[in-house]
C-alpha positions as CSV (number, residue, x, y, z in Angstrom):
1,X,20.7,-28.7,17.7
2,X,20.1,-27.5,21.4
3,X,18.0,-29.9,23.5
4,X,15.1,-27.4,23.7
5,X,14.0,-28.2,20.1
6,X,14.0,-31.5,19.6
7,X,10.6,-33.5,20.4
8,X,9.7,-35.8,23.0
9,X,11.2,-39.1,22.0
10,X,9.8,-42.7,21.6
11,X,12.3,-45.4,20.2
12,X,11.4,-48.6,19.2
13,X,13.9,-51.1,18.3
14,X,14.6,-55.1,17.7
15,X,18.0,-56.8,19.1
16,X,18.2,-58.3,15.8
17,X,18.0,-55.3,14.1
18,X,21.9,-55.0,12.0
19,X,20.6,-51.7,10.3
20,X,20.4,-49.9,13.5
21,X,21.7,-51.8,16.9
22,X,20.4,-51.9,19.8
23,X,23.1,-50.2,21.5
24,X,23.3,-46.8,19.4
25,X,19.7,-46.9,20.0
26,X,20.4,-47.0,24.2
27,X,23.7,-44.5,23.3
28,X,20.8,-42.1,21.7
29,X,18.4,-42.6,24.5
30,X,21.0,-42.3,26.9
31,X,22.6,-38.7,25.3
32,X,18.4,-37.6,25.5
33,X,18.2,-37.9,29.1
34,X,21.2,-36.2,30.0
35,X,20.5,-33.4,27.9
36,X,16.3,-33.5,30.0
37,X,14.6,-34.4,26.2
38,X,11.4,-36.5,27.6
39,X,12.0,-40.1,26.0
40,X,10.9,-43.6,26.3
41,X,12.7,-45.8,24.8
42,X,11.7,-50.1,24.1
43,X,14.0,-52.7,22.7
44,X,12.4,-55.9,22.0
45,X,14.2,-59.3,21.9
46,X,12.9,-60.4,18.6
47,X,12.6,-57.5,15.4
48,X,14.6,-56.3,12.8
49,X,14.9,-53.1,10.9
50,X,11.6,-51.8,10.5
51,X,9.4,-54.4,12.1
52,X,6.7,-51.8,12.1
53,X,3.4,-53.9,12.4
54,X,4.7,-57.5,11.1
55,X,4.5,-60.4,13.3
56,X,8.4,-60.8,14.4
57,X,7.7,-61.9,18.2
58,X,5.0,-62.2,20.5
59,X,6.0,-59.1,22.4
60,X,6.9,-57.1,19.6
61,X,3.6,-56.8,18.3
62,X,2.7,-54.6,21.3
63,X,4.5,-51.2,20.7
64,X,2.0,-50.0,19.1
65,X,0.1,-50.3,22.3
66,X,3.3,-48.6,24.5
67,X,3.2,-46.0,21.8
68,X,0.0,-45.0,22.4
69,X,0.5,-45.0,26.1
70,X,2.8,-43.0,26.0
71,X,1.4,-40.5,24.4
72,X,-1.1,-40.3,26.9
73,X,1.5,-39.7,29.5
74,X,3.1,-36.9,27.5
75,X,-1.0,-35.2,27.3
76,X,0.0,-35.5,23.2
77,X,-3.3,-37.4,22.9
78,X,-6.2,-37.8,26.2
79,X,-7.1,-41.3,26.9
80,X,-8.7,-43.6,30.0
């Protein structure tokens, strides 16, 4: 797949997470910004697979909040 199709990028992801590590996660971010794909990428001390909107650290709670966020930066959605 050529860089100019693929999306903008936002990656979430938990150092505890065994399903899918923190490092292939940074690899993958990594690879996206040497090939120019607009990408944001957050990994959180506490979380594991698919943390999604459970309670698995105090500062994990917030991507939804970065997600949004960056959105706004990317003009995908207007905001304040």
């Amino acid at each position: 797949m050529k860089a100019k199709n693929l999306p903008p990028m936002f990656i979430v992801n938990g150092q505890e997470d065994t399903d899918t590590p923190a490092e292939l996660c940074a690899r993958f971010y990594s690879t996206l910004c040497r090939i120019k794909v607009p990408a944001e990428l957050h990994i959180y001390l506490k979380g594991t697979h698919g943390f999604t909107l459970g309670f698995q650290g105090h500062s994990t709670v917030h991507w939804t909040d970065s997600f949004v966020d960056w959105l706004k930066d990317i003009n995908m959605i207007q905001g304040k």
